[in-house]
C-alpha positions in Angstrom: 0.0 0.0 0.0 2.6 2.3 1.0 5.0 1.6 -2.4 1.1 2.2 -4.3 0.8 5.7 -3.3 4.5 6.2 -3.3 4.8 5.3 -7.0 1.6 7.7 -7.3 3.0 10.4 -6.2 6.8 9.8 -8.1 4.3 9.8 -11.4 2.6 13.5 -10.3 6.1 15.0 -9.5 7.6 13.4 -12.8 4.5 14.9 -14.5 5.2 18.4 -12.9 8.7 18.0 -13.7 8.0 17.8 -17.4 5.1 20.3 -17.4 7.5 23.3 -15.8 11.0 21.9 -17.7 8.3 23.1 -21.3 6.6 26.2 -20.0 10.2 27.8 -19.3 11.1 30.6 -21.5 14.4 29.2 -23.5 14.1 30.0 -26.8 16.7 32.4 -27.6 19.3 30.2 -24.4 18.9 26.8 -27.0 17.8 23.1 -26.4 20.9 22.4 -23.7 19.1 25.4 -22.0 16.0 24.0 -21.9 17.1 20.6 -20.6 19.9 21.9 -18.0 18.2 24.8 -16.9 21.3 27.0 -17.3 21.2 30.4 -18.6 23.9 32.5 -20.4 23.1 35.8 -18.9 24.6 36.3 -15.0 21.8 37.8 -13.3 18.3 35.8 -12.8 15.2 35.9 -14.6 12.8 37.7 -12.9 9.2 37.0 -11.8 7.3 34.1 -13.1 10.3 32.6 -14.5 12.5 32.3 -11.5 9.1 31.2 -9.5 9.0 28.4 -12.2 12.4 27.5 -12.0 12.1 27.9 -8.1 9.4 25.3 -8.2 11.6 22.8 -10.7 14.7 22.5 -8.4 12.1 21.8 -5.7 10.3 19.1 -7.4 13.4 17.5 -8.9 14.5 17.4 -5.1 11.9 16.1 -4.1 11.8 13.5 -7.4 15.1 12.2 -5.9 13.9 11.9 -2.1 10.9 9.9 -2.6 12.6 7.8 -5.2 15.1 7.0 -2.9 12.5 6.1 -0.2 10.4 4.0 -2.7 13.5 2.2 -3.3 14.2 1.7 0.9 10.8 0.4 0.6 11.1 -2.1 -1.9 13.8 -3.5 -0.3 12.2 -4.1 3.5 8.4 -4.3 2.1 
């Protein structure tokens, strides 16, 4: 039950992930751009793009902590 709702939740934060990695504003930074989420100029975009990259680096964290506890659970459930 608890690896069930685990791998649900993975699936909406891999589904966010995706969703906010193509609504970022790249085109004129290129594809590596788009995938890395680097940027060429030195100071940060402002508003709704640095909320939306905000929000990536937290759900790609997050991707990574739940992943590693669905895999703990796998192991001892």
């Amino acid at each position: 039950m608890i690896k069930l709702v685990l791998e649900i939740v993975i699936m909406l934060v891999v589904v966010g992930v995706v969703g906010i990695t193509l609504s970022l504003n790249t085109k004129s930074e290129g594809l590596g751009a788009a995938i890395t989420g680097a940027s060429d100029t030195y100071r940060g975009a402002v508003g709704v793009e640095e909320q939306k990259r905000q929000l990536l680096r937290t759900l790609c964290y997050t991707f990574v902590v739940l992943s590693l506890i669905h895999a703990l659970a796998s192991n001892f459930f």
